[in-house]
mmJSON file of the N, C-alpha and C atoms, coordinates in Angstrom:
{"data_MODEL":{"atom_site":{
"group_PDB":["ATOM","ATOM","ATOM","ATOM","ATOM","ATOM","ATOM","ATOM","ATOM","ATOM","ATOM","ATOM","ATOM","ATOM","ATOM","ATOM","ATOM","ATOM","ATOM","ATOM","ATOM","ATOM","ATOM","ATOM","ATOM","ATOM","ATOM","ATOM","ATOM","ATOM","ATOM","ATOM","ATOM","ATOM","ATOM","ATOM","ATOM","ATOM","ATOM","ATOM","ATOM","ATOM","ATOM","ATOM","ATOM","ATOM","ATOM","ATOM","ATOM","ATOM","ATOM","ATOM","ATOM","ATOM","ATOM","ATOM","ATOM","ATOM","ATOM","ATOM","ATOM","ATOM","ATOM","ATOM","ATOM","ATOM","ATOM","ATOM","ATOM","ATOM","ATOM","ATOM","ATOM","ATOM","ATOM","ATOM","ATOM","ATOM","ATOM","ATOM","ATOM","ATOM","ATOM","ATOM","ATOM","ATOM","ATOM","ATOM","ATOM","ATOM","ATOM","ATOM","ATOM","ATOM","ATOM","ATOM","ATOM","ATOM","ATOM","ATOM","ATOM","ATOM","ATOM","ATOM","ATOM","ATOM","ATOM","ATOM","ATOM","ATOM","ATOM","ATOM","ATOM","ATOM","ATOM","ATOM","ATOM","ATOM","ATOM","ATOM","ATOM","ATOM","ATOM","ATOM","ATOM","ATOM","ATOM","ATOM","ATOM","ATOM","ATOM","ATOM","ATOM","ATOM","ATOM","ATOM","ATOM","ATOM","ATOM","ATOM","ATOM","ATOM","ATOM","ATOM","ATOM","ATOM","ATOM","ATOM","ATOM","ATOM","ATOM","ATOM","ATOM","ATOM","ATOM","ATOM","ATOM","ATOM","ATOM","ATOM","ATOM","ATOM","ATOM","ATOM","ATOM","ATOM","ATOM","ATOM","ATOM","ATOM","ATOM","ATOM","ATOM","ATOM","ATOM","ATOM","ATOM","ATOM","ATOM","ATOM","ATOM","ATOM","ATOM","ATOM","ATOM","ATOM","ATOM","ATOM","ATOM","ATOM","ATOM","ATOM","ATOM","ATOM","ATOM","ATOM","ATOM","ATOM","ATOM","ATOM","ATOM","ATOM","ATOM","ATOM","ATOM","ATOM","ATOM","ATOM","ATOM","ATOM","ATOM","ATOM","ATOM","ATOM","ATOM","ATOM","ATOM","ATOM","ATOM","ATOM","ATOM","ATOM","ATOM","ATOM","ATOM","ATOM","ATOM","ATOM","ATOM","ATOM","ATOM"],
"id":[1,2,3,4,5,6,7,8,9,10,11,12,13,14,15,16,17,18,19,20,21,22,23,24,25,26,27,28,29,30,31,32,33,34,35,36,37,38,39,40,41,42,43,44,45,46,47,48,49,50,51,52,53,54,55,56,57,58,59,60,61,62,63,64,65,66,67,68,69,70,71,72,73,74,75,76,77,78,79,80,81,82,83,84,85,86,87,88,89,90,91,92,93,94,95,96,97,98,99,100,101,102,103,104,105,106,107,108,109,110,111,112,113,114,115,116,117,118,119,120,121,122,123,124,125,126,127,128,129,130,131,132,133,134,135,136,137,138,139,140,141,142,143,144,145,146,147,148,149,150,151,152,153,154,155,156,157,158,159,160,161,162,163,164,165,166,167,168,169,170,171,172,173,174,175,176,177,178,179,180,181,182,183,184,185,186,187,188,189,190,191,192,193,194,195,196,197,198,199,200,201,202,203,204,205,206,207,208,209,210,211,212,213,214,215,216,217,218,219,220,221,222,223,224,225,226,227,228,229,230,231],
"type_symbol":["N","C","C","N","C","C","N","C","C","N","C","C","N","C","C","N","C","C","N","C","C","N","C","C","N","C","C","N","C","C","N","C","C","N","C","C","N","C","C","N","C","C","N","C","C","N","C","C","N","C","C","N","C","C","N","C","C","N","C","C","N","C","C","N","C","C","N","C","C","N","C","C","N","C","C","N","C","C","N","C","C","N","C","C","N","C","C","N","C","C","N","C","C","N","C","C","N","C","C","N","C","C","N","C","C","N","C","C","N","C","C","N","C","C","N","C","C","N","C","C","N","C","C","N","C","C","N","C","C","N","C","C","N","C","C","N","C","C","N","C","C","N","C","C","N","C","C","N","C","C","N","C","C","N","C","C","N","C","C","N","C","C","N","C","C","N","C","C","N","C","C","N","C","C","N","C","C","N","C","C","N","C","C","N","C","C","N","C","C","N","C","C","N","C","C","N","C","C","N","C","C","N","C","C","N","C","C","N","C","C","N","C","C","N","C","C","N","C","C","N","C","C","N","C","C","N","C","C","N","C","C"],
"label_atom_id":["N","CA","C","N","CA","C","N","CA","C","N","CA","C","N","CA","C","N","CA","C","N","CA","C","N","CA","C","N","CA","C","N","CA","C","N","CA","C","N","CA","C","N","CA","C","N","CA","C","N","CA","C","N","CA","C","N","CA","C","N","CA","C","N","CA","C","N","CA","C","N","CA","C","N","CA","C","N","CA","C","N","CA","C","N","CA","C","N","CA","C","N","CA","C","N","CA","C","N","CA","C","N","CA","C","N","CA","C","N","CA","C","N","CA","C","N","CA","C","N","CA","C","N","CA","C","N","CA","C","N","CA","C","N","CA","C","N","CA","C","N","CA","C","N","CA","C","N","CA","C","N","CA","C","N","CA","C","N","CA","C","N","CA","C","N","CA","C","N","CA","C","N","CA","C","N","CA","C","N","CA","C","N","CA","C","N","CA","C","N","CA","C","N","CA","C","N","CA","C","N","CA","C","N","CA","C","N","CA","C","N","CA","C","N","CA","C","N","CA","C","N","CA","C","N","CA","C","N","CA","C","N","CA","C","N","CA","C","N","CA","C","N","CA","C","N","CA","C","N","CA","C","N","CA","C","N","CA","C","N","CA","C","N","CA","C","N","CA","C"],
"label_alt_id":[null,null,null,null,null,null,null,null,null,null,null,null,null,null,null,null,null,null,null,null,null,null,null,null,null,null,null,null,null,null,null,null,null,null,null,null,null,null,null,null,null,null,null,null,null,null,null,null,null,null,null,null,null,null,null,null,null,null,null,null,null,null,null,null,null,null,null,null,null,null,null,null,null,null,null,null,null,null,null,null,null,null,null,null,null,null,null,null,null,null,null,null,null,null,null,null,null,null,null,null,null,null,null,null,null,null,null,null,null,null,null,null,null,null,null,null,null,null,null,null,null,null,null,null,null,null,null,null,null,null,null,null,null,null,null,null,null,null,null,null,null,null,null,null,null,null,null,null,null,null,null,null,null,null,null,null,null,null,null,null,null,null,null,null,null,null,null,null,null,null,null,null,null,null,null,null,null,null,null,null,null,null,null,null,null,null,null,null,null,null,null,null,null,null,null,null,null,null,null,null,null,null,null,null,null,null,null,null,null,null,null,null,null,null,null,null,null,null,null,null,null,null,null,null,null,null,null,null,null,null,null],
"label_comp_id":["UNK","UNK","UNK","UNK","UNK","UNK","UNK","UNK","UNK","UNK","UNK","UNK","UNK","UNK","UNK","UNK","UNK","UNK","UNK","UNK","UNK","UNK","UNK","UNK","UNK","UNK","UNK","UNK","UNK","UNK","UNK","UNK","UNK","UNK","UNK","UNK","UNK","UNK","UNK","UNK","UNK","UNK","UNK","UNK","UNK","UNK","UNK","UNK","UNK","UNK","UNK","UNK","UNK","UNK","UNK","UNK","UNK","UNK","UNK","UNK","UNK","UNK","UNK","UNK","UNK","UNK","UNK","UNK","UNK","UNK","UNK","UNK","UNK","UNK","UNK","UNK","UNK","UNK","UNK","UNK","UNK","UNK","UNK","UNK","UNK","UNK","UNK","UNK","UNK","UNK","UNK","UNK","UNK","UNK","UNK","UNK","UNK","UNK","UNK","UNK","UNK","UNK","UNK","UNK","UNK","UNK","UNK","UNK","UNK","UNK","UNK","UNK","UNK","UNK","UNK","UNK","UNK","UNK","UNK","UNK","UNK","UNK","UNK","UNK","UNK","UNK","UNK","UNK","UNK","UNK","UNK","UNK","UNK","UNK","UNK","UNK","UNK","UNK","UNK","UNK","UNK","UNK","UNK","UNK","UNK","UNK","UNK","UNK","UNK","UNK","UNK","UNK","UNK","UNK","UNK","UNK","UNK","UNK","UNK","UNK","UNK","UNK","UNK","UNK","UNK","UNK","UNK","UNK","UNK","UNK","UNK","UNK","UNK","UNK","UNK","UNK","UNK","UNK","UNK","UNK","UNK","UNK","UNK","UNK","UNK","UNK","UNK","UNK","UNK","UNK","UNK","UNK","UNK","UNK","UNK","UNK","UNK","UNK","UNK","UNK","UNK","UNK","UNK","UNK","UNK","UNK","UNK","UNK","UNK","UNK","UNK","UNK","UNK","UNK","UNK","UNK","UNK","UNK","UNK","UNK","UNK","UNK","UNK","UNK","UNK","UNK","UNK","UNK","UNK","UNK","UNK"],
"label_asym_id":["A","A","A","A","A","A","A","A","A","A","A","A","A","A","A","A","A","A","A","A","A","A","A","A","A","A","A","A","A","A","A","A","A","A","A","A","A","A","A","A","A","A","A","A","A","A","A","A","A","A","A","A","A","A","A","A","A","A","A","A","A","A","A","A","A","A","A","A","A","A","A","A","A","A","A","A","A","A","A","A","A","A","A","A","A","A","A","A","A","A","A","A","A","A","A","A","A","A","A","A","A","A","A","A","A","A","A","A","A","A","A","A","A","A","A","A","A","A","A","A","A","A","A","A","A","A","A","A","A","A","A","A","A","A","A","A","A","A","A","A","A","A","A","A","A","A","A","A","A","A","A","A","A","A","A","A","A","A","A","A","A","A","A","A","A","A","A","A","A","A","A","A","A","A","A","A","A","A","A","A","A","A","A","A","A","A","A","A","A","A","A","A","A","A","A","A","A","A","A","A","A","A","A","A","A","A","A","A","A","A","A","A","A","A","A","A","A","A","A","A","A","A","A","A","A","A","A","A","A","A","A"],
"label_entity_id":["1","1","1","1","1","1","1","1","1","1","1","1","1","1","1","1","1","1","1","1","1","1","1","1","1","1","1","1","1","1","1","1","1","1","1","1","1","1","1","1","1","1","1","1","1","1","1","1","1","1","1","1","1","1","1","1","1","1","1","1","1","1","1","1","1","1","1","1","1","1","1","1","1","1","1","1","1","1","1","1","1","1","1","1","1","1","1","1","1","1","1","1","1","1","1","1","1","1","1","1","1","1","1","1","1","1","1","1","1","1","1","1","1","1","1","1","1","1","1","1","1","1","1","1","1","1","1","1","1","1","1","1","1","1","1","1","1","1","1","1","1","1","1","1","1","1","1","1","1","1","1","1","1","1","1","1","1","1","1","1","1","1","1","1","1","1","1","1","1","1","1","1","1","1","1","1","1","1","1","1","1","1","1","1","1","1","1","1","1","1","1","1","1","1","1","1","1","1","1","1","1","1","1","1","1","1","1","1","1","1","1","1","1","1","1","1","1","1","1","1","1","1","1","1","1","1","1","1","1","1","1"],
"label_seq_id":[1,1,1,2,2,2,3,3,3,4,4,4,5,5,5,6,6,6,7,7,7,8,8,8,9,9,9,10,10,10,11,11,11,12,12,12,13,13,13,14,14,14,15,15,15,16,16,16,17,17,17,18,18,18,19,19,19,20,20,20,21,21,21,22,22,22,23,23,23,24,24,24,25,25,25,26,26,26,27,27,27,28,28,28,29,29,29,30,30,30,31,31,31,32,32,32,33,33,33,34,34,34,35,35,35,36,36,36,37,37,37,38,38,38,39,39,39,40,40,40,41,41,41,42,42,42,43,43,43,44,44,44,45,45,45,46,46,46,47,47,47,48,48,48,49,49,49,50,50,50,51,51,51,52,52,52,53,53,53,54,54,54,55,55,55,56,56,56,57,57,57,58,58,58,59,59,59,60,60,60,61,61,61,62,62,62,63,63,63,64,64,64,65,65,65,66,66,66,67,67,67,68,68,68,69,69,69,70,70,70,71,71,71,72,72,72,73,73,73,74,74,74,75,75,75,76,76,76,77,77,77],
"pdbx_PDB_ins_code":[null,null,null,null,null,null,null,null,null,null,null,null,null,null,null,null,null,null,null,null,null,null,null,null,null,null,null,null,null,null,null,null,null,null,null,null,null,null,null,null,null,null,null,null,null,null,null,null,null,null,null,null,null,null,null,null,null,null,null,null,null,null,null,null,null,null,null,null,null,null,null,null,null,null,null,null,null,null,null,null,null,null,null,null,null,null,null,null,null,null,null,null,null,null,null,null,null,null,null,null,null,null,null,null,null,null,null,null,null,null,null,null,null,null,null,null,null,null,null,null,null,null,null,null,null,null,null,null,null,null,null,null,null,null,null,null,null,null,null,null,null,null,null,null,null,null,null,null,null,null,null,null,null,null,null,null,null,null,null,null,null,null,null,null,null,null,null,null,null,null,null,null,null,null,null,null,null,null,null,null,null,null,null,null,null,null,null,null,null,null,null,null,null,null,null,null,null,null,null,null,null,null,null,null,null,null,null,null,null,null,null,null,null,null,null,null,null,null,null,null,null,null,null,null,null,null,null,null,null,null,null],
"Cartn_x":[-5.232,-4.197,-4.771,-4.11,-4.34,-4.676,-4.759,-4.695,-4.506,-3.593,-2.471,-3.82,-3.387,-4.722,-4.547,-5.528,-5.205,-4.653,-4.283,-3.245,-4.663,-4.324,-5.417,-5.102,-5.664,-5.047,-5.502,-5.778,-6.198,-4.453,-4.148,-2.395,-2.183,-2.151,-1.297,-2.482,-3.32,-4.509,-3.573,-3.032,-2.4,-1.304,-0.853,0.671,0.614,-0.111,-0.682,-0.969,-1.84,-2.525,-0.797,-0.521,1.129,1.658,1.941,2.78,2.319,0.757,0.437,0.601,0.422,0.071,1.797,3.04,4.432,4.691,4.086,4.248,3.375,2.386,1.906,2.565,2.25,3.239,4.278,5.272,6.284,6.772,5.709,5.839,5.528,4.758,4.317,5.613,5.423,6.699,7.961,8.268,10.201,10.406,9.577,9.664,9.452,8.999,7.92,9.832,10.755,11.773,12.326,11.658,11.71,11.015,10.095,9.318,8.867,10.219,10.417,11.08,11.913,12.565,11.302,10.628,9.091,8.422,8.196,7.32,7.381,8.736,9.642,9.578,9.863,9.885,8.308,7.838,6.219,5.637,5.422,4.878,5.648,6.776,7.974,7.825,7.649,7.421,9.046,9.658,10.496,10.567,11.718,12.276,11.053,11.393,10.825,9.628,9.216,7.237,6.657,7.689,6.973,6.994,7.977,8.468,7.309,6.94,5.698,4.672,4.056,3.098,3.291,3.847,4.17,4.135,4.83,4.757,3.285,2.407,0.982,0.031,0.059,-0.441,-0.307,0.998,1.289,0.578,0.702,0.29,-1.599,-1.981,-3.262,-3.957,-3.358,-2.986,-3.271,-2.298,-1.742,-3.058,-3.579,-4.682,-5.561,-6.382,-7.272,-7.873,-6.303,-6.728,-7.465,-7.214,-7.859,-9.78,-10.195,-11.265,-11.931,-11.49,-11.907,-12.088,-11.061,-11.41,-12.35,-13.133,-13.984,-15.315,-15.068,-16.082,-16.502,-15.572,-15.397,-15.601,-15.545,-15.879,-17.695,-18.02,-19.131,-20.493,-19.761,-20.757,-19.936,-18.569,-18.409,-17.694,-16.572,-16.076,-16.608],
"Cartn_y":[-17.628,-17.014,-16.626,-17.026,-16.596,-15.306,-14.71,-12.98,-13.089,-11.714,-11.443,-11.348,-12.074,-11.636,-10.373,-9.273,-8.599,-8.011,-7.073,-6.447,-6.392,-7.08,-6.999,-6.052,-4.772,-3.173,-3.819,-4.525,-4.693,-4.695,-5.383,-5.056,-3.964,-3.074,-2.077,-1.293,-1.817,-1.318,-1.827,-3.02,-3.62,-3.044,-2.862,-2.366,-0.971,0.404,1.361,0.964,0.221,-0.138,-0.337,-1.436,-1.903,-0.752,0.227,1.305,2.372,2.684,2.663,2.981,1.532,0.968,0.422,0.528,0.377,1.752,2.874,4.856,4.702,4.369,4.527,3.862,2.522,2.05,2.53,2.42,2.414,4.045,5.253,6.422,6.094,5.037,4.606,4.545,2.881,2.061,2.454,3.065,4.022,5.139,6.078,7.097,7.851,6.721,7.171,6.942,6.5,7.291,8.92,9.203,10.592,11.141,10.608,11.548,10.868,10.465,9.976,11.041,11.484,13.206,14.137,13.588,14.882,14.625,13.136,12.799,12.877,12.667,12.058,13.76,14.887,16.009,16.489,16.068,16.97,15.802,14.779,14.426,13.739,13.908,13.386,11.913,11.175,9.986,9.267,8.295,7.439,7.039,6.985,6.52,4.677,4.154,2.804,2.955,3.789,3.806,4.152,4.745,5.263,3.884,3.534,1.939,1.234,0.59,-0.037,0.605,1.58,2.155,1.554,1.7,1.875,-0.007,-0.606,-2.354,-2.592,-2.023,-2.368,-2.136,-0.848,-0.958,-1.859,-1.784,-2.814,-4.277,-4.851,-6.355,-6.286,-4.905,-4.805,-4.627,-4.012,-3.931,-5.579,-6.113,-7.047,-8.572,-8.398,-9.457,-8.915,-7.324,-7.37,-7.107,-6.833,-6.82,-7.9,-8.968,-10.269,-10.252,-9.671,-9.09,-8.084,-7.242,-6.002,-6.156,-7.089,-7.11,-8.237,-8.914,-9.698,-8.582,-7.907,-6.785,-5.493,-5.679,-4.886,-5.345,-6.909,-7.549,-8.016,-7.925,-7.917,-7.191,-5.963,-4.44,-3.683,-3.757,-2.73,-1.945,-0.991,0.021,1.483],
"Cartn_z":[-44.41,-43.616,-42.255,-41.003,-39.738,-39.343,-38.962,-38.547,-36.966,-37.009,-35.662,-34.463,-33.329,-32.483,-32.089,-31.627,-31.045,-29.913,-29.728,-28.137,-27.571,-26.438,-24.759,-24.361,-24.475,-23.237,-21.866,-21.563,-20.201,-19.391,-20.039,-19.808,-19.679,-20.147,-19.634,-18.589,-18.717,-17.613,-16.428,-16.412,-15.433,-14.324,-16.216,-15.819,-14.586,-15.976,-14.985,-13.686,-13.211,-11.72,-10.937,-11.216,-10.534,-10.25,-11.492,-11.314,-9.716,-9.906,-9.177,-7.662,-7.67,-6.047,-5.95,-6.348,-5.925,-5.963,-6.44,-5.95,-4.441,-4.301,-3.116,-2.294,-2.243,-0.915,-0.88,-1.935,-1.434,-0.704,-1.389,-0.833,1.088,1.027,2.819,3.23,2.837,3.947,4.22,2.62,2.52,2.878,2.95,3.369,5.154,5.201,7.015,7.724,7.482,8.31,8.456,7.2,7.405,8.224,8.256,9.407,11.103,11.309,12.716,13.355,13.38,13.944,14.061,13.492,13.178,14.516,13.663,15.042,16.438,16.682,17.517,18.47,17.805,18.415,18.746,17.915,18.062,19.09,19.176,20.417,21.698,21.31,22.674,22.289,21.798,22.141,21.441,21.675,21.493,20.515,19.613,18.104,18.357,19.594,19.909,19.659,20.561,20.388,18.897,18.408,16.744,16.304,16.402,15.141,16.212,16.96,17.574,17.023,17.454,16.545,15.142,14.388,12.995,12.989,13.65,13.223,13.899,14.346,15.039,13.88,13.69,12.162,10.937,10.838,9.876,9.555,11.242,11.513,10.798,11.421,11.491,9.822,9.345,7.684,7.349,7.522,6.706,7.467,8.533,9.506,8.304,8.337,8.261,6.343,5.705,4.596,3.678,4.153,3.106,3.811,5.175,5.221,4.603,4.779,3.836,2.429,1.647,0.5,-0.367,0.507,0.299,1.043,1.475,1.787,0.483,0.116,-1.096,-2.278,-2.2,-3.467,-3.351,-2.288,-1.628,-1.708,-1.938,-1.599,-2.662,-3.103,-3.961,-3.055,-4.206,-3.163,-3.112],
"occupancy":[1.0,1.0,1.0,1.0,1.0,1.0,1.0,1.0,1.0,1.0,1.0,1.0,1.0,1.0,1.0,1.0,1.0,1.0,1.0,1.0,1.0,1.0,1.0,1.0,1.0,1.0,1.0,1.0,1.0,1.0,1.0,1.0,1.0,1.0,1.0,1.0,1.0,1.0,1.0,1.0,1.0,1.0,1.0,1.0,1.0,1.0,1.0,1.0,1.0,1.0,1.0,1.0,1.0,1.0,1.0,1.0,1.0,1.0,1.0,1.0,1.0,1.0,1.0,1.0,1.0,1.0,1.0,1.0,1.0,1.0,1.0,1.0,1.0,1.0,1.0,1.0,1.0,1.0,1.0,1.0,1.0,1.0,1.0,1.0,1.0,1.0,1.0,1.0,1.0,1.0,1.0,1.0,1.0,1.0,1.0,1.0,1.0,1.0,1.0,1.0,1.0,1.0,1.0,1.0,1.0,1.0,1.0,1.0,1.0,1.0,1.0,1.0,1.0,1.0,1.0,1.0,1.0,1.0,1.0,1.0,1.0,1.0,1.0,1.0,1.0,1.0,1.0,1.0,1.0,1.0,1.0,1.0,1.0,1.0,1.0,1.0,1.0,1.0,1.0,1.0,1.0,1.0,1.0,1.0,1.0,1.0,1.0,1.0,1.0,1.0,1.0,1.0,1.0,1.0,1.0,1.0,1.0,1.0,1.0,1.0,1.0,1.0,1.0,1.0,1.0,1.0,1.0,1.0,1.0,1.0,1.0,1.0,1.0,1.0,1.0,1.0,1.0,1.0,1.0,1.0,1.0,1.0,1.0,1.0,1.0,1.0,1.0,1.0,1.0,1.0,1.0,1.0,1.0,1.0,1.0,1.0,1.0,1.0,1.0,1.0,1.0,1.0,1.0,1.0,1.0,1.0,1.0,1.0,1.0,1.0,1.0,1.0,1.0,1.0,1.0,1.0,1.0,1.0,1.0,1.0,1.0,1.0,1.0,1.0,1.0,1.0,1.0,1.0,1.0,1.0,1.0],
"B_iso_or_equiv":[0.0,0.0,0.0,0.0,0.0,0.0,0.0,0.0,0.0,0.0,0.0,0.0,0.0,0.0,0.0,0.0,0.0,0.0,0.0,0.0,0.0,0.0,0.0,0.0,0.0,0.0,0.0,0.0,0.0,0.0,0.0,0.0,0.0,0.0,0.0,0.0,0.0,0.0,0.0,0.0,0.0,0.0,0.0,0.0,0.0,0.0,0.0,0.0,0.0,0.0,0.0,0.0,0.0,0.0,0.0,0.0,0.0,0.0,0.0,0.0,0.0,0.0,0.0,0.0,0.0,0.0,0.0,0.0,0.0,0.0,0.0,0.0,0.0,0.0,0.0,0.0,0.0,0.0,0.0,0.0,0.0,0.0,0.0,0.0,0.0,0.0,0.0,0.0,0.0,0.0,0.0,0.0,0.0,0.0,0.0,0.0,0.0,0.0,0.0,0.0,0.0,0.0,0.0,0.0,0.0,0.0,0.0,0.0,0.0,0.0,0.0,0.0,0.0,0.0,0.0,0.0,0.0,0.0,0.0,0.0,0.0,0.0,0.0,0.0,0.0,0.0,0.0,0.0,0.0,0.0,0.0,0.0,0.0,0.0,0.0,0.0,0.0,0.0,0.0,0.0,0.0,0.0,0.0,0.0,0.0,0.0,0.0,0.0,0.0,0.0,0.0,0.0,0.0,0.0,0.0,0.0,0.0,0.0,0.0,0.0,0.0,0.0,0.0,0.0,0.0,0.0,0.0,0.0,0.0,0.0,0.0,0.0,0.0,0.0,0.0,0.0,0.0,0.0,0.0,0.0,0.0,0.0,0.0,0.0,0.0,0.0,0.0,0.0,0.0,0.0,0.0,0.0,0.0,0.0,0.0,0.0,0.0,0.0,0.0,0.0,0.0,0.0,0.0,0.0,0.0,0.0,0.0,0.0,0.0,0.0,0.0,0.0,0.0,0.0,0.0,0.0,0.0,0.0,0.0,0.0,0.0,0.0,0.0,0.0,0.0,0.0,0.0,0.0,0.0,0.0,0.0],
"pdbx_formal_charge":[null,null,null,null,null,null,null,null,null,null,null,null,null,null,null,null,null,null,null,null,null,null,null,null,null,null,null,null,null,null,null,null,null,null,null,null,null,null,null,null,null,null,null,null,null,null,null,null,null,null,null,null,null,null,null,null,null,null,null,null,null,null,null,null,null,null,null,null,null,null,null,null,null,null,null,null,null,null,null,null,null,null,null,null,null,null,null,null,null,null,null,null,null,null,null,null,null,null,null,null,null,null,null,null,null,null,null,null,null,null,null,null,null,null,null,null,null,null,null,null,null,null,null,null,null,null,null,null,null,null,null,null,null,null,null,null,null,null,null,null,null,null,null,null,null,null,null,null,null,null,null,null,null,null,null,null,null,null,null,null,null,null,null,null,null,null,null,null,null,null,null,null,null,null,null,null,null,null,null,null,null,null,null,null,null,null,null,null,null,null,null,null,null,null,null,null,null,null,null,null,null,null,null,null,null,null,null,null,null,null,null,null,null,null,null,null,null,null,null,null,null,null,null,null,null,null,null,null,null,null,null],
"auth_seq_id":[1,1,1,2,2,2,3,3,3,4,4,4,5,5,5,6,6,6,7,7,7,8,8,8,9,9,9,10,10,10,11,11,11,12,12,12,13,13,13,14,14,14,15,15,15,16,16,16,17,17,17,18,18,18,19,19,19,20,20,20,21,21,21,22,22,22,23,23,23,24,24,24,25,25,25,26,26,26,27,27,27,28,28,28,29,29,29,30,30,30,31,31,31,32,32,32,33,33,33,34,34,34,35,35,35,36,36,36,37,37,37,38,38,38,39,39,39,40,40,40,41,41,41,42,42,42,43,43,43,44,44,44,45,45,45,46,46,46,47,47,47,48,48,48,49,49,49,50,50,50,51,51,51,52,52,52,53,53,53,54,54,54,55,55,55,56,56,56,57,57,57,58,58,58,59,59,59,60,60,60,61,61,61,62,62,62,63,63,63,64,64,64,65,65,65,66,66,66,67,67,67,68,68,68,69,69,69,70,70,70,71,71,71,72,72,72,73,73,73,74,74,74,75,75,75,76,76,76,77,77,77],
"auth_comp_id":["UNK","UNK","UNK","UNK","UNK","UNK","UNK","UNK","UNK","UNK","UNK","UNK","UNK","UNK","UNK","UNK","UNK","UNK","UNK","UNK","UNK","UNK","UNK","UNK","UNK","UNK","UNK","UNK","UNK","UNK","UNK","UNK","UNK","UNK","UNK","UNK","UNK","UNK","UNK","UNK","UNK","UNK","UNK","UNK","UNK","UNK","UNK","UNK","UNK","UNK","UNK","UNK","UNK","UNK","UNK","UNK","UNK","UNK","UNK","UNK","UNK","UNK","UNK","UNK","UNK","UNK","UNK","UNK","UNK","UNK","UNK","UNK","UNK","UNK","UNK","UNK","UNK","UNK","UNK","UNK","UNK","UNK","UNK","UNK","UNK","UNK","UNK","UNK","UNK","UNK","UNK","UNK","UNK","UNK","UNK","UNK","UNK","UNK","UNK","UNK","UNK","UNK","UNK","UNK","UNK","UNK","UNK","UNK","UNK","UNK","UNK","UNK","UNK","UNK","UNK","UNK","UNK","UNK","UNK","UNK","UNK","UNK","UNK","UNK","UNK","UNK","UNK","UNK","UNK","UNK","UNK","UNK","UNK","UNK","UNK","UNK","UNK","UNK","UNK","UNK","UNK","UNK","UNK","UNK","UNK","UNK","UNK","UNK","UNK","UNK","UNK","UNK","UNK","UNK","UNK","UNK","UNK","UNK","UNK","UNK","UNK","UNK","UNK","UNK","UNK","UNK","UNK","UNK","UNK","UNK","UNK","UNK","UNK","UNK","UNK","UNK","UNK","UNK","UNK","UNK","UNK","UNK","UNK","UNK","UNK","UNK","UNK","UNK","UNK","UNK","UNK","UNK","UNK","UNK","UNK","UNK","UNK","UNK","UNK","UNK","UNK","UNK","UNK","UNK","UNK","UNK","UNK","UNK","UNK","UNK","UNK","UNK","UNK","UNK","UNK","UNK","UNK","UNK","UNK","UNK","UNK","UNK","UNK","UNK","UNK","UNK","UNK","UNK","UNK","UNK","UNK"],
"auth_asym_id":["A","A","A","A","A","A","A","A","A","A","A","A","A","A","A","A","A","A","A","A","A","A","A","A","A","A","A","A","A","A","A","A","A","A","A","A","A","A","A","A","A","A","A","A","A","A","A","A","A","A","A","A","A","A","A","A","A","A","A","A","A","A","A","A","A","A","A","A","A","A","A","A","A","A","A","A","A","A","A","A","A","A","A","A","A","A","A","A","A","A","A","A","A","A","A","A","A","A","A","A","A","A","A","A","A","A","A","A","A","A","A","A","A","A","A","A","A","A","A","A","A","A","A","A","A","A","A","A","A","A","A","A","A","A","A","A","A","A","A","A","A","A","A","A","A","A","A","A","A","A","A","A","A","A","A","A","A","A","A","A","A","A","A","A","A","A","A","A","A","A","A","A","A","A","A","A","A","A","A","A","A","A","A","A","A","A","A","A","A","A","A","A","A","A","A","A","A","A","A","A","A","A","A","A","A","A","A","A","A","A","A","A","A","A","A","A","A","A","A","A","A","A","A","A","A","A","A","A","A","A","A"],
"auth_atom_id":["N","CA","C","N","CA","C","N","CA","C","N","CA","C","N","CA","C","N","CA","C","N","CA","C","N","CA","C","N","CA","C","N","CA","C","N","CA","C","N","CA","C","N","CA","C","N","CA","C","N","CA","C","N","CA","C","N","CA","C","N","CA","C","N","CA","C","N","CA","C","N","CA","C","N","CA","C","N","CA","C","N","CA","C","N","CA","C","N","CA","C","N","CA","C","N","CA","C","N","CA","C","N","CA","C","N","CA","C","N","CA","C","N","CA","C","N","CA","C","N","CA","C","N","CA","C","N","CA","C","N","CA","C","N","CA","C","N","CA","C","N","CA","C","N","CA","C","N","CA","C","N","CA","C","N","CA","C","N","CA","C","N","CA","C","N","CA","C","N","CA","C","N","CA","C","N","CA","C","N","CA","C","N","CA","C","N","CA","C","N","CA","C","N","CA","C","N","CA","C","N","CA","C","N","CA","C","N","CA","C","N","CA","C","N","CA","C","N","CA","C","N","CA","C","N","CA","C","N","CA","C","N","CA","C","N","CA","C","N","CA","C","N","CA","C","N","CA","C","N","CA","C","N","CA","C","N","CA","C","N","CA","C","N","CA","C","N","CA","C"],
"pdbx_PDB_model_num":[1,1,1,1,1,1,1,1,1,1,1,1,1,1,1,1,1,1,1,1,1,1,1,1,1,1,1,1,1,1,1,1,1,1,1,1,1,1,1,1,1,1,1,1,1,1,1,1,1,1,1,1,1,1,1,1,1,1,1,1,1,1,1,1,1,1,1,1,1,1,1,1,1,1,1,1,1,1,1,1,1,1,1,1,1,1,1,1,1,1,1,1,1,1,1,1,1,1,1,1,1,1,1,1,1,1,1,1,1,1,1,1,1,1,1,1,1,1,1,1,1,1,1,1,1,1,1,1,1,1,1,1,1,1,1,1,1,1,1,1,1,1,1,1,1,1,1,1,1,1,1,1,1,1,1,1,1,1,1,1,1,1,1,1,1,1,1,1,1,1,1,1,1,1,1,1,1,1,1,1,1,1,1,1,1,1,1,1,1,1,1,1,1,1,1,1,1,1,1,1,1,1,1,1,1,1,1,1,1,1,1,1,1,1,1,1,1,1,1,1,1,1,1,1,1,1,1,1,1,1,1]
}}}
């Protein structure tokens, strides 16, 4: 008779991680309209200049992450 393979927890190691990192970002990317009135009053600057700021980062995020994480796979974090 066969026997049942066992459950891989690495899965829900997974799962956990996913859960995660979709609380963090998404606490980033969805929420930062709230705090444009914030911003917007505390340093004068333009609903425009925040969202520039905010898409400059982004680009810079998204260029430099596939670097960093071969830096990290590299040396460790």
């Amino acid at each position: 008779m066969r026997e049942k393979p066992k459950f891989f927890y690495g899965y829900w190691i997974l799962a956990a991680a996913f859960v995660c990192l979709v609380v963090s970002v998404g606490s980033v990317w969805w929420t930062f309209s709230l705090f444009i009135k914030p911003i917007e009053a505390d340093l004068s600057w333009s609903r425009g200049t925040i969202m520039v700021a905010f898409s400059i980062f982004t680009l810079v995020a998204g260029v430099t992450a596939p670097f960093i994480g071969r830096l990290i796979d590299q040396y460790g974090a």
